[in-house]
C-alpha positions in Angstrom: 2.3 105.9 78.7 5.4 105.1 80.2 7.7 107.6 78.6 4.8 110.0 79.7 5.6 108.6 83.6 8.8 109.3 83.1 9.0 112.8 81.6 6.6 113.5 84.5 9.0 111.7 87.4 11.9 113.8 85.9 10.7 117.0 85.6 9.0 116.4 89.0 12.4 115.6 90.4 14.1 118.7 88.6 11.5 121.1 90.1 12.7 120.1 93.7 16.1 120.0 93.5 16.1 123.6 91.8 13.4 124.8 93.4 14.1 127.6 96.3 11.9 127.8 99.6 10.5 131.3 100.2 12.1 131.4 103.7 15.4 130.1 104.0 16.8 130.6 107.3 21.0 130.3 108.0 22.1 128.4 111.7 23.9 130.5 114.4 27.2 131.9 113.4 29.9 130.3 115.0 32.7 132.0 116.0 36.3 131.4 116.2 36.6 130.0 119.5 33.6 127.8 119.0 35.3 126.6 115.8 38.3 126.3 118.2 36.6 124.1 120.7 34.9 121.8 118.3 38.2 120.9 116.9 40.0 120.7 120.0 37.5 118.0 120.8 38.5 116.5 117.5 41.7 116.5 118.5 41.3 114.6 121.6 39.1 112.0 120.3 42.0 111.3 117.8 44.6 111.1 120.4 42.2 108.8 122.1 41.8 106.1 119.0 45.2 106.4 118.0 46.2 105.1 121.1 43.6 102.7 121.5 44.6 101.9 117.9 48.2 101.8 119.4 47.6 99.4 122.2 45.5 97.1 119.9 48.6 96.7 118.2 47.4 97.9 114.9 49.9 100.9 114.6 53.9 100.7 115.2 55.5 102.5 117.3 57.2 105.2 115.2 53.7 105.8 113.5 52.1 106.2 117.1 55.2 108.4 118.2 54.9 110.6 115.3 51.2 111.0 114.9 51.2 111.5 118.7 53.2 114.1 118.3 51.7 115.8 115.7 48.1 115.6 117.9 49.4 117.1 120.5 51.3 120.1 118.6 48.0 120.8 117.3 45.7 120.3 120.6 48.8 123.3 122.3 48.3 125.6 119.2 44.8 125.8 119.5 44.5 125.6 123.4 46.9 128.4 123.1 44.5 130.9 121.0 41.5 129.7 122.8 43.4 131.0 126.2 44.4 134.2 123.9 40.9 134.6 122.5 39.8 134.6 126.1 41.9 136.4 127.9 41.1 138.8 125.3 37.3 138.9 125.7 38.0 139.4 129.7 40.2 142.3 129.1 38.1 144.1 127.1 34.9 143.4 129.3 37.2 144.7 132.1 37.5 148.0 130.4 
């Protein structure tokens, strides 16, 4: 009886995970500067806990200094194709 139960709870559990819904529906597509704002406000919350992780004296100074600067390279590169993404959008609306 028991092996029985558990023949039945396997195959029970292999027929959902491989079994595919008749609709299956995608989410919105996100495009590049969406992508680009998300992680820009991924950037900024990491500059904000590293320096909270800074002043709780958790990380030394070279540390903060260098991941600091490497935030902040990141958080110009992609402010920098946002702005070029958008001024490229305007120009073409413009047309």
């Amino acid at each position: 009886m028991i092996p029985f139960l558990c023949a039945l709870v396997g195959a029970a559990a292999l027929f959902y995970v491989f079994s595919v819904p008749e609709i299956v529906t995608a989410g919105p597509e996100k495009t590049r500067a969406a992508y680009l704002r998300e992680r820009k406000e991924v950037v900024y919350e990491n500059l904000r806990d590293l320096n909270f992780e800074h002043k709780a004296g958790k990380i030394p100074e070279v540390d903060y200094k260098s991941m600091k600067n490497s935030l902040e390279e990141e958080a110009a590169a992609i402010l920098a194709e946002i702005s070029r993404l958008e001024s490229g959008i305007r120009t073409r609306v413009a047309r």
